[in-house]
C-alpha positions as CSV (number, residue, x, y, z in Angstrom):
1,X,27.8,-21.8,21.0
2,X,28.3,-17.8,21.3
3,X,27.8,-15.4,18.5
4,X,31.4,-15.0,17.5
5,X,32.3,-18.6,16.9
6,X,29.1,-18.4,15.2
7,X,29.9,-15.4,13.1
8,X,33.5,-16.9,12.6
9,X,31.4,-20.2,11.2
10,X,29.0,-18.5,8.8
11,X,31.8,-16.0,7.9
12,X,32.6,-17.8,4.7
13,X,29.0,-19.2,3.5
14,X,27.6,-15.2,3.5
15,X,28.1,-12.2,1.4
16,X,29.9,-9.2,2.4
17,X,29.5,-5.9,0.6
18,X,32.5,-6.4,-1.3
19,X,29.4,-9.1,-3.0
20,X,27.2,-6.4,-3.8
21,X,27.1,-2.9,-3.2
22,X,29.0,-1.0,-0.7
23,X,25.6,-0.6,1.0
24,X,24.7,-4.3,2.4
25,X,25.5,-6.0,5.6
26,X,24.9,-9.9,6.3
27,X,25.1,-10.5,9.9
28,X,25.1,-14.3,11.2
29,X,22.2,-14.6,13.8
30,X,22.9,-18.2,14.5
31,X,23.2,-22.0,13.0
32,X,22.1,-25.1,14.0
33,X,21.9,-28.8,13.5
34,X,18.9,-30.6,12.3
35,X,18.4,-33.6,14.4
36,X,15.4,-34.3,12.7
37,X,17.5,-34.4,9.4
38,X,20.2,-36.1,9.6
39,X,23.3,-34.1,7.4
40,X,21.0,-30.8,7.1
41,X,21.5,-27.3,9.1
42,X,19.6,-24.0,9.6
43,X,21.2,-21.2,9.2
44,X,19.9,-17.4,9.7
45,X,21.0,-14.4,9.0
46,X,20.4,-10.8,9.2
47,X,20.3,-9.1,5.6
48,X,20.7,-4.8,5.5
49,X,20.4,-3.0,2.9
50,X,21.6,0.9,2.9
51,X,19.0,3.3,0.5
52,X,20.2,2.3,-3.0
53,X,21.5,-1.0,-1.8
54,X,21.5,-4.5,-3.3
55,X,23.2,-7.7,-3.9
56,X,24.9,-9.4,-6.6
57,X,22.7,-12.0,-8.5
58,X,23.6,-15.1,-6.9
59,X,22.3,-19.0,-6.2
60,X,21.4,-20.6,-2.7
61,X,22.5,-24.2,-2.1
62,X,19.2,-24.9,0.0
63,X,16.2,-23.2,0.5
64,X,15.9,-19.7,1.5
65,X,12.8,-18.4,3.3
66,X,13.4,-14.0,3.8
67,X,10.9,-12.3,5.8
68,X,11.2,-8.1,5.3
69,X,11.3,-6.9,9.0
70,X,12.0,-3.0,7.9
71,X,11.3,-1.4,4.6
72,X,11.2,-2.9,1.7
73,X,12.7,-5.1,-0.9
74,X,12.3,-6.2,-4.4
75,X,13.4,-9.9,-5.6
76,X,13.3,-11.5,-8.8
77,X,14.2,-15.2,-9.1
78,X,15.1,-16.8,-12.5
79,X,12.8,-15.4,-15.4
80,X,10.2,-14.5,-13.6
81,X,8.7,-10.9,-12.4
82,X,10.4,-8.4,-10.0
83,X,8.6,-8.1,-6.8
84,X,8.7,-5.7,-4.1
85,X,8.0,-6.8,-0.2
86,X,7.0,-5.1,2.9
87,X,7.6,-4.9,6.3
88,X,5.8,-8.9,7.2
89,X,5.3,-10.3,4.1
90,X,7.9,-13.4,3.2
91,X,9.1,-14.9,-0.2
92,X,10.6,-18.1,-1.0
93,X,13.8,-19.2,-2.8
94,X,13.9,-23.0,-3.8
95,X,17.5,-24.7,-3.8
96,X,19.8,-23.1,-7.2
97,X,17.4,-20.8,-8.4
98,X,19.2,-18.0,-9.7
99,X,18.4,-14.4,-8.0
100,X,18.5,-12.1,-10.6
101,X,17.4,-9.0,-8.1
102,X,17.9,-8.6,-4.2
103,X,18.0,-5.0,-3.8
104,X,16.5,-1.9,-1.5
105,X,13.3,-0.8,-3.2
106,X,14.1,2.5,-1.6
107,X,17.2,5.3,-2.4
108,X,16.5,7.2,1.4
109,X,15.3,4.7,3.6
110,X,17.5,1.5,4.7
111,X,15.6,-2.1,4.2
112,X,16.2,-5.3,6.3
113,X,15.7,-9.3,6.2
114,X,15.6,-12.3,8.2
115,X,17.2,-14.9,5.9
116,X,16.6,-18.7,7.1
117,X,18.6,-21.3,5.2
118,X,18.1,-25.2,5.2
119,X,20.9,-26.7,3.5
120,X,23.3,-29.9,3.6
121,X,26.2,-29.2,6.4
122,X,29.0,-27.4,5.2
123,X,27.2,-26.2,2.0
124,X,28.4,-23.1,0.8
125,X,25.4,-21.1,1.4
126,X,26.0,-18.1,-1.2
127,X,27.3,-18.3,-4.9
128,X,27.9,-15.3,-7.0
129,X,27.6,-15.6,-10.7
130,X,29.8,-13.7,-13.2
């Protein structure tokens, strides 16, 4: 499988900027069966933030494990507290828990992810909330 058809795969299930602010980039990095699991794929993807930028609050249909690989990030899932992350630390979403905050902690430097999905095939990976 090459990068585009992957990118043309994962082009639906992502965000865009047009989700958040005009400062965020999701990049497919690549997809895979689970042959282990019968029904479940890994997706990952790259997540960049410009300085100031940030995504809508949105759910994940499977679990999300981010590890920050420049800058850093704050999160906050459901009610509980914001967080900030560095360059090698890692958080973890469980399956439909609301993100409140994904957003660049910083308004001059930019901030980046590694995103790793496990979720049922065909799942759409991303819902925004109103």
């Amino acid at each position: 499988m090459t990068i585009d058809s992957v990118s043309n795969a994962l082009a639906p299930l992502c965000a865009t900027a047009a989700e958040g602010s005009p400062l965020d980039k999701v990049e497919p990095i690549g997809s895979y069966a689970l042959p282990n699991v019968p029904g479940k794929r890994v997706t990952i993807v790259r997540v960049s933030y410009g300085p100031g930028g940030f995504s809508r609050p949105h759910r994940h249909a499977g679990s999300v494990t981010a590890y920050i690989t420049k800058g850093e990030i704050r999160s906050q899932l459901g009610g509980g507290p914001v967080e900030t992350f560095g360059v090698g630390q890692s958080f973890f979403e469980p399956p439909g828990a609301t993100h409140l905050v994904s957003a660049n902690a910083s308004m001059t430097e930019p901030a980046e992810l590694i995103a790793v999905f496990v979720a049922d095939e065909g799942a759409q990976l991303t819902t925004y909330l109103d």
